[in-house]
LUMTIBA-672928 format. One line per 5 residues: number of its first residue (from 0); for each residue x, y, z of C-alpha. Coordinates in steps of 0.001 Angstrom, whole numbers. Layout:
BEGIN
NUM	X:Y:Z | ...;
This chain:
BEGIN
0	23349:-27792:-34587 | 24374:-25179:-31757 | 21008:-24356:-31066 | 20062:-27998:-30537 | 22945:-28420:-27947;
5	22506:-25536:-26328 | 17998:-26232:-25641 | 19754:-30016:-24553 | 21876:-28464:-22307 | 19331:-26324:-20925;
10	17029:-29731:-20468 | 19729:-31544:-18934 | 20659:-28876:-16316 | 16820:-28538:-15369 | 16443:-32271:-15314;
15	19580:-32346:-12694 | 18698:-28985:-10569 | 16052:-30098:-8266 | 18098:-30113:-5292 | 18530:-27632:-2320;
20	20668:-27600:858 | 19415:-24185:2318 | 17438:-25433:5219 | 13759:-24993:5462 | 12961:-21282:7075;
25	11011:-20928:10072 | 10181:-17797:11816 | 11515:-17772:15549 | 9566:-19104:17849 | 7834:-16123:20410;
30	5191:-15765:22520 | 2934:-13699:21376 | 1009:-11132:24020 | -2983:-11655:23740 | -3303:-7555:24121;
35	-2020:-4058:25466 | -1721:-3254:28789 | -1969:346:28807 | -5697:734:27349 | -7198:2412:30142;
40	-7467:6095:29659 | -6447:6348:25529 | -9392:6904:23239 | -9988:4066:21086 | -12324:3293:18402;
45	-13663:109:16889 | -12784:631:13272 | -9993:959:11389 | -9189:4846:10029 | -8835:5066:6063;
50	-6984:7642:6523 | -3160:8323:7036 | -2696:9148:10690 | -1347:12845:9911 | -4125:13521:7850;
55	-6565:12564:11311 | -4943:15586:12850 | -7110:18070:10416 | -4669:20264:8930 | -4111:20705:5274;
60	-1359:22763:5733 | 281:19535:7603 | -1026:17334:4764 | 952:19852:2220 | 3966:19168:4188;
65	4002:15897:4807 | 3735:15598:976 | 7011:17905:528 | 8716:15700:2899 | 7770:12339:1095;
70	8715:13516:-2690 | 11816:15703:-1435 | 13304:14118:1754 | 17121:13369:775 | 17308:10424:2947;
75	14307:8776:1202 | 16159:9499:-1924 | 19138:7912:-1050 | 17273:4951:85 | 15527:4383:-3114;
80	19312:4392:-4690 | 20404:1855:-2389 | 17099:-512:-3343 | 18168:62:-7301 | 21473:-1033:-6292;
85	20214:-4369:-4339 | 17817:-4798:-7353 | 20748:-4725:-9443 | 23080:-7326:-7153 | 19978:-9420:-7583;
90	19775:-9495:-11195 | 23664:-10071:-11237 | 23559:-13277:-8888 | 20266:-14539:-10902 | 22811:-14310:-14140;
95	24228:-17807:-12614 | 21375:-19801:-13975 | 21755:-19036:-17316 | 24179:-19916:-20030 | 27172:-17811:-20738;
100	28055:-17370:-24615 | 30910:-15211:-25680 | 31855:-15014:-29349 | 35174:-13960:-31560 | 35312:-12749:-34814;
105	38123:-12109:-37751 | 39029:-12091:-40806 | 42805:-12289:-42705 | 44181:-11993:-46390 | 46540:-14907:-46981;
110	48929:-13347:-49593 | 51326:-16466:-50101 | 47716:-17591:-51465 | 47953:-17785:-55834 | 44218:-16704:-55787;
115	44820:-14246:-53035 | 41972:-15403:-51233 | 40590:-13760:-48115 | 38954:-15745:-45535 | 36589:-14762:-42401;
120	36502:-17086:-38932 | 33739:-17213:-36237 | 34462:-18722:-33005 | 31962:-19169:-30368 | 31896:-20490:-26772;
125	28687:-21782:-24706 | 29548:-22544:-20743 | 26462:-23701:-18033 | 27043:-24130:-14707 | 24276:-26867:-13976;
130	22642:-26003:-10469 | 22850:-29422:-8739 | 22957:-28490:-5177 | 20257:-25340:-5643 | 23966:-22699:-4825;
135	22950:-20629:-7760 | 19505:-20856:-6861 | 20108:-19824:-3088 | 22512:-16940:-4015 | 19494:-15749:-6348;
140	17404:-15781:-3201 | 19609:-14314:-671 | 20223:-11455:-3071 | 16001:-11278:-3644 | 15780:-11065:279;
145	18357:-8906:751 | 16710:-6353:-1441 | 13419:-6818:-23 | 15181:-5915:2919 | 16067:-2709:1705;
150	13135:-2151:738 | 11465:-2604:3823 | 14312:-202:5437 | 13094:2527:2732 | 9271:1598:4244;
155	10628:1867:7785 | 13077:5158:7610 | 9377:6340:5660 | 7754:6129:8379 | 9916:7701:10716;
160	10252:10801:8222 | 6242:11129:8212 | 6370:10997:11911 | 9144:13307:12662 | 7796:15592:10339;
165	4441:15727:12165 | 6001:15973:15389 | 8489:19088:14232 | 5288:20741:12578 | 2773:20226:15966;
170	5869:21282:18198 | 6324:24496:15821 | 2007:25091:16694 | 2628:24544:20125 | 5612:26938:20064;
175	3585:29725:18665 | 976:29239:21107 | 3367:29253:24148 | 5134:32434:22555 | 1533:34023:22566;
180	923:33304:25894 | 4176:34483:26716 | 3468:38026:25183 | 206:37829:26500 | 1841:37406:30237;
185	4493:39966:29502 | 2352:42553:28454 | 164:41894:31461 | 3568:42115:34045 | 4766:45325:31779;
190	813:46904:32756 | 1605:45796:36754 | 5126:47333:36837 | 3848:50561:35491 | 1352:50681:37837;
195	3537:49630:40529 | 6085:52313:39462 | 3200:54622:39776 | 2511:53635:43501 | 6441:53773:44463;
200	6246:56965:43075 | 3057:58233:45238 | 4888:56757:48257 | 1755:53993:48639 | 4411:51209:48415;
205	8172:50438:48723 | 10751:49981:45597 | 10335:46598:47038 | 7632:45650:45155 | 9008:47636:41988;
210	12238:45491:42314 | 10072:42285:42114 | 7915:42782:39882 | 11200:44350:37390 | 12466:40886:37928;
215	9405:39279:37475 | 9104:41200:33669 | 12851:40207:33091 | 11675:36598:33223 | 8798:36956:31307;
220	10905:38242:28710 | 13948:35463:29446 | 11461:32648:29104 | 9829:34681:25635 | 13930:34446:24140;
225	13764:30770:24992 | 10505:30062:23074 | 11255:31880:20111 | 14680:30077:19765 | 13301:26366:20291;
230	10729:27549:17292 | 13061:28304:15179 | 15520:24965:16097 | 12148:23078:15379 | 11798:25020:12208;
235	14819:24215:11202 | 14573:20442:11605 | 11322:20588:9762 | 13171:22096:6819 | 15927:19376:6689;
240	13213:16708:6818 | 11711:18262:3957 | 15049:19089:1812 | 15095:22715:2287 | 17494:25468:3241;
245	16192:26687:6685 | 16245:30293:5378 | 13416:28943:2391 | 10968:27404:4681 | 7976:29359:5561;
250	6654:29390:9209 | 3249:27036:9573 | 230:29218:9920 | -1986:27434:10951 | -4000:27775:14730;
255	-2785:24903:17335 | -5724:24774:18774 | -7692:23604:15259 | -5584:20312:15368 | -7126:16802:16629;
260	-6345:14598:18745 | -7528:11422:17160 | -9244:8134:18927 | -6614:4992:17833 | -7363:1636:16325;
265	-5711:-274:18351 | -4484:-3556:16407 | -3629:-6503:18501 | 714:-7460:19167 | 897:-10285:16814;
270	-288:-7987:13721 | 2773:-5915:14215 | 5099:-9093:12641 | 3356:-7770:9273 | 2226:-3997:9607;
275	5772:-2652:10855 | 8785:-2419:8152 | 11409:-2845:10667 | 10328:-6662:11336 | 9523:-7523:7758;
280	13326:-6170:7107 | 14996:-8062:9939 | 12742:-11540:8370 | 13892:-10965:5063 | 17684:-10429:6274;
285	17203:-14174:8031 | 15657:-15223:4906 | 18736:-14340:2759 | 21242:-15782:5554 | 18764:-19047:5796;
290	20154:-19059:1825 | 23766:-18432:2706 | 23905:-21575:4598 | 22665:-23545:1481 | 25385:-21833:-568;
295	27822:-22782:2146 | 27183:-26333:1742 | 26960:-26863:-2148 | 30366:-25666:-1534 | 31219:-29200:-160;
300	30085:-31209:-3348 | 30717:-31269:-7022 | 30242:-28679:-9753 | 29265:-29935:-12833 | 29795:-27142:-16356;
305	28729:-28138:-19562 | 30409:-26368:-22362 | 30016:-26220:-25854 | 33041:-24570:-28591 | 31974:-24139:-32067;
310	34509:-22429:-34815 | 33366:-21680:-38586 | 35923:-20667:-41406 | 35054:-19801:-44755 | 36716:-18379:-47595;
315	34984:-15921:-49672 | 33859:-17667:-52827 | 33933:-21427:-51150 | 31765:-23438:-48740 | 31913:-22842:-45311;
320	33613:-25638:-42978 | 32401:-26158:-39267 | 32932:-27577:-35939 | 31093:-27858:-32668 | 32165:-29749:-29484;
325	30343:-30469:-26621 | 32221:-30938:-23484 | 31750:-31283:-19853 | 33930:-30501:-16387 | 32976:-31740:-13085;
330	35118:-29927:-9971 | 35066:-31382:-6934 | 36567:-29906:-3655 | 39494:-32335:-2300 | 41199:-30364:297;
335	40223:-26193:1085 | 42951:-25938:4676 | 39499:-25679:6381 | 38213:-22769:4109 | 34481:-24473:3170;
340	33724:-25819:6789 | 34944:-22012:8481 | 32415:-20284:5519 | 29542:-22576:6446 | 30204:-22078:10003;
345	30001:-18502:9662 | 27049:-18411:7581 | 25514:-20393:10248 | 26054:-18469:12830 | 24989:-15049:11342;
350	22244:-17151:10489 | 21360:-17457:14565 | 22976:-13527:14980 | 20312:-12698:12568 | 17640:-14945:14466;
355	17993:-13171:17983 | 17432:-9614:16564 | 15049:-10859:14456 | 13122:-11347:18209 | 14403:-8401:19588;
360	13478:-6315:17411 | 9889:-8052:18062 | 10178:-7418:21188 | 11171:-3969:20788 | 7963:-2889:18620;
365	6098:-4181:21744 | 7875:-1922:23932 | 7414:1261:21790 | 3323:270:21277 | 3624:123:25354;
370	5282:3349:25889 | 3275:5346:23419 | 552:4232:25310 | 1898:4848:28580 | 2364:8403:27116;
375	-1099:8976:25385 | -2664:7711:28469 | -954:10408:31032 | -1009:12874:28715 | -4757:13059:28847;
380	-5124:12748:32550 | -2683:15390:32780 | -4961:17317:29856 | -8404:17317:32013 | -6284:18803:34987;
385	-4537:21009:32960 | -8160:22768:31927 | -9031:23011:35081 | -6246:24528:36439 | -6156:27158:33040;
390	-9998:27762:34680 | -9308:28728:38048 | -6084:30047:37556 | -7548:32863:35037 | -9954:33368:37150;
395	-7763:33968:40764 | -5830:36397:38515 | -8676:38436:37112 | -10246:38749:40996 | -6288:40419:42094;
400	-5991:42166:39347 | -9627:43956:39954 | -8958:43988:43698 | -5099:45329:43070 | -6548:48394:41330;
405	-8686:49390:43486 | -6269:49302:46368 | -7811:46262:48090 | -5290:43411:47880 | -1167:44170:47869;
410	1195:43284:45294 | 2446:39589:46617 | -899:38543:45592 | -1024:39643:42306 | 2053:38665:41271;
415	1421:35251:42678 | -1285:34771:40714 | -205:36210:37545 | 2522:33514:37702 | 168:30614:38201;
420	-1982:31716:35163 | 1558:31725:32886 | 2398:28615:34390 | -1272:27000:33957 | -1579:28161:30363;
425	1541:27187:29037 | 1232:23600:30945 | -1841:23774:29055 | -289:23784:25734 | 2601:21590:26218;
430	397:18757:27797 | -1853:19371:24724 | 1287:18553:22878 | 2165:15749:24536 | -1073:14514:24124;
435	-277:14847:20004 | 3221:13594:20144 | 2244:10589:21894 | -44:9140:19090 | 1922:10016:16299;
440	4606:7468:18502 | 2002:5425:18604 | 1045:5089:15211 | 4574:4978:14077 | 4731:2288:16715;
445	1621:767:15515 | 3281:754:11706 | 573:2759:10535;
């Protein structure tokens, strides 16, 4: 008989749970730009890449990293604990829409008894919460949302790991490059002194020059210190982002001039309400608080349980005796000192909170896409100079440095020019990485 009151219970609850108060969600209203402004001077392409952006810089040694960082990054790990944990809120507040059944057992040996007869009791309770208003339904779905939420939060702090890590690793390249260059230059101001030192001594010049050009090898070898400590700060980041000790990591090999600097697919504003984590989060937040407000008013109208207490005794030997009873309670909220109207007030207005950084945070993604452009596009004006200047700046140096040997120009002028070249190369490089660090921003920008 318990099992047919319990399937009409379930009947009757679904029969009477058709109602919600959570109002109907609509995405915030925004206008949405028709395209990018800052186009002009980035490399685009027509179709979309099928590959992952860091694998469209042509390193493998990147791609083996950027796989470290994605299967041992600690703050991806931690994220993927806090999604089990909203998974697991979930599956608590979807518990509400089923029945509740706790059962009792004993069994006693009445010894006043002239048979001495033993005998064993069941008791059972059955409670239901019938769903009138949708509130169990709505906390279901504001717990759902909230962990899609975190979920998207895991997809967004993803994609800042994959990008940071691709920056770190390119800025390490770069690094090595500059610190080449440097040695390069230093050797090259080490080879003037001597042969400055040489002239002093021969009485052809003044310790003038020796003076300057000591200084000018002290810098060469200040500025050589510097590069060699940012490399290893950048190494060190890189090892963090891939859960490492920064004593474990080994040093990326590879050349800095083999990487690429991709074309982009550029996507057009309104695709970024789908493609970038960060928005999908802040939609599902306002989805879950769009459900708060319907929980907030169910609060104001009756809650109807059904319940259902069955007890069984038997004595061993004799036939069992039962009893069920079906009954039902129906709450309604009389006076609360204010409590239900402050909660749905609240809810409502985190509910708009979550509404204007919903937009913001639109608005935002807009602004990075913008910037990143901004950046890619200077970056490679700034590259064509850059050549050019790398060009004629090796070649004024190799002309004084032929004509300083041989007596024909003094010292100013090779010293000038052996400072433009260091300047011009390492320029070079940096703009080069700029050029690099720019459309991994963009990408990330892009959610892609």
């Amino acid at each position: 008989m318990g099992k047919y009151l319990v399937n009409g219970m379930v009947l009757f609850s679904l029969a009477l749970s058709g109602c919600s108060l959570a109002p109907e969600f609509q995405r915030p209203q925004m206008v949405m730009p028709g395209g990018w402004s800052n186009v002009s001077g980035v490399g685009l392409k027509s179709e979309q890449s099928t590959l992952a952006f860091w694998q469209e810089l042509g390193s493998e040694e990147l791609n083996r990293v950027i796989e470290a960082a994605l299967a041992q990054n600690l703050d991806l790990e931690a994220a993927l604990h806090r999604i089990e944990q909203a998974r697991a809120q979930a599956k608590v507040a979807g518990s509400a829409l089923y029945p509740s059944i706790d059962a009792s057992t004993g069994a006693s040996r009445t010894y006043q008894d002239p048979n001495n007869s033993t005998a064993a009791r069941g008791l059972g309770s059955i409670s239901y919460e019938v769903d009138l208003w949708g509130k169990n339904r709505n906390q279901l779905a504001a717990a759902n949302h909230r962990a899609d939420a975190t979920q998207y939060d895991r997809d967004a702090l993803q994609l800042i790991v994959v990008s940071d890590t691709a920056t770190f690793y390119t800025q390490v390249l770069s690094l090595n490059e500059r610190i080449r260059i440097a040695q390069n230059n230093l050797r090259n101001a080490e080879e003037v002194l001597r042969i400055t030192e040489a002239r002093f001594r021969a009485g052809s010049i003044s310790g003038l020059e020796v003076s300057q050009q000591r200084v000018a090898v002290n810098n060469f070898r200040a500025a050589l210190t510097s590069l060699t400590e940012q490399r290893s700060t950048n190494l060190n980041a890189l090892a963090i982002l891939i859960g490492q000790a920064p004593q474990n990591i080994p040093a990326p090999k590879t050349d800095f001039s083999s990487l690429k600097i991709p074309e982009v697919n550029l996507t057009p504003p309104a695709s970024l309400l789908t493609a970038r984590p960060d928005i999908e989060s802040a939609e599902a937040s306002l989805r879950a608080a769009n459900a708060d407000i319907g929980i907030a008013r169910a609060a104001f109208f009756p809650s109807l349980t059904l319940g259902i207490d069955a007890s069984s005794a038997a004595g061993f030997g004799h036939p069992a005796a039962a009893a069920t009873s079906l009954a039902a309670n129906i709450l309604t909220p009389i006076f609360t000192g204010g409590r239900l109207t402050g909660n749905l007030e609240d809810v409502t207005a985190r509910q708009k909170e979550l509404a204007a950084q919903y937009q913001k945070t639109v608005l935002i993604s807009f602004q990075e896409v913008e910037d990143a452009l901004a950046a890619l596009r200077s970056n490679n004006e700034q590259a064509v100079l850059s050549d050019e200047s790398v060009r004629e700046s090796q070649n004024a140096y190799d002309i004084a440095k032929a004509r300083f040997d041989a007596g024909a120009v003094d010292y100013l002028n090779l010293l000038e020019t052996q400072r433009s070249l260091y300047v011009a190369q390492d320029n070079q490089v940096s703009i080069t990485q700029g050029q690099l660090a720019s459309f991994i921003q963009l990408r990330k920008a892009l959610g892609t």
